[in-house]
C-alpha positions in Angstrom: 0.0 0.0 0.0 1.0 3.8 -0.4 -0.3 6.9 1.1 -0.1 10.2 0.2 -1.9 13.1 1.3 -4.1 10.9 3.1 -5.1 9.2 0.2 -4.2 5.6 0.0 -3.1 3.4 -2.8 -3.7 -0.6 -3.1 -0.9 -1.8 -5.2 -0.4 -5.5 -7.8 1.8 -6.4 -10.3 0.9 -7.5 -13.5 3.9 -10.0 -14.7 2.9 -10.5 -18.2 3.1 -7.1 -18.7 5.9 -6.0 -16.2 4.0 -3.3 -14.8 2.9 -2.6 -11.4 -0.7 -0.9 -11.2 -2.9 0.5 -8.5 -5.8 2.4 -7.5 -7.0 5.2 -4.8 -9.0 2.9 -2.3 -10.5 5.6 -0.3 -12.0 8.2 -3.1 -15.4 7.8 -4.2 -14.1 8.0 -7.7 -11.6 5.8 -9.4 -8.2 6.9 -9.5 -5.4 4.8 -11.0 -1.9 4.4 -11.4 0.5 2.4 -13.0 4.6 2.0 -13.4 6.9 -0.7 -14.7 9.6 0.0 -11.8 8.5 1.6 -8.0 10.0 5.0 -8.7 7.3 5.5 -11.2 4.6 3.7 -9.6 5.4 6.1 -6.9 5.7 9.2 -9.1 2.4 8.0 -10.6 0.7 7.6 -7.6 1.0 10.9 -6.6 0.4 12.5 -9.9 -2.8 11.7 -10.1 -3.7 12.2 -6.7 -2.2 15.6 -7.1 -4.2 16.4 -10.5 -7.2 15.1 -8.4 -6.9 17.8 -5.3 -5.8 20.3 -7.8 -9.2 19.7 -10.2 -10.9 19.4 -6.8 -9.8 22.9 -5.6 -10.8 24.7 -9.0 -13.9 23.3 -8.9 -14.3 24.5 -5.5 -15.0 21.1 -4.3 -13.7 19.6 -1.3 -11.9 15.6 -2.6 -14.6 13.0 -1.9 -13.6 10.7 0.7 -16.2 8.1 1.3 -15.9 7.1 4.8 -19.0 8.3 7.1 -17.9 6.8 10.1 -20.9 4.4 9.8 -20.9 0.6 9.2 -23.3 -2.6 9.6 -22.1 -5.7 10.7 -24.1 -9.3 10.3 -23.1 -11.5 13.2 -24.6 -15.4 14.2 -26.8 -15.2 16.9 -23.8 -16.8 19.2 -21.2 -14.5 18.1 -24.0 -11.4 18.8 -24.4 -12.9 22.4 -20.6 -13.0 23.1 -20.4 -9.4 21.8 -22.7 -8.0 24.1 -21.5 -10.0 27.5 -17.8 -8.9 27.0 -19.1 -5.3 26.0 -21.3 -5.5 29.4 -18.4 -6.8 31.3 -16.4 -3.9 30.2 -18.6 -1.5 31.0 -19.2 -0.1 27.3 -22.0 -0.6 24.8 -21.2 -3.1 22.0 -20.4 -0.1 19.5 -18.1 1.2 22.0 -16.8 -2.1 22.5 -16.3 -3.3 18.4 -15.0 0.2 17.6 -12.3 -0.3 20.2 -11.6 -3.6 18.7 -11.7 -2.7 15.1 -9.3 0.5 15.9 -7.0 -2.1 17.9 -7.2 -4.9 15.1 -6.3 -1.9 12.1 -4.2 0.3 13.3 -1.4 -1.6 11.8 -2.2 -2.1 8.6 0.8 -4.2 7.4 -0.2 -6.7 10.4 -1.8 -9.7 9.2 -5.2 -10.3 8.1 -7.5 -12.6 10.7 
């Protein structure tokens, strides 16, 4: 993954055609980028998220970011119970208690996925 200017990019390589190529994963619009070594995937990267903020600002627009904050989660019927006895037993409400988790679990993003 890259960031840049809070504006992150998801990364693969394409080896029949040598070429890395990526997209802006938190823009409500698709933004892409490609280069054949990581200099210019790099470069890339921030060209076009620079040419996006730039036609952003002269359209007097602020850049989309698509996050509200606001998420639904389908849990079994078990899993739901356990959720809301350790939430209880720590004295928050599940959302409390998930968002702590979920903050926890992400905020190393290179970690490993469950």
């Amino acid at each position: 993954m890259l960031e840049y200017l809070s504006f992150i990019g998801e990364v693969d390589f394409d080896e029949g055609a040598s070429t890395f190529y990526g997209k802006v994963i938190n823009a409500n619009i698709l933004i892409s980028f490609r280069g054949r070594t990581v200099e210019e995937l790099v470069q890339s990267f921030h060209d076009v998220v620079d040419t996006y903020v730039e036609d952003c600002r002269q359209e007097g627009r602020e850049p989309e970011k698509p996050y509200s904050g606001k998420i639904t989660v389908r849990l079994e019927p078990t899993v739901h119970k356990r959720v809301a006895i350790k939430a209880a037993s720590c004295k928050k409400s599940m959302n409390e208690y998930l968002a702590k988790l979920i903050e926890r679990d992400t905020a190393d993003l290179a970690s490993a996925c469950p």
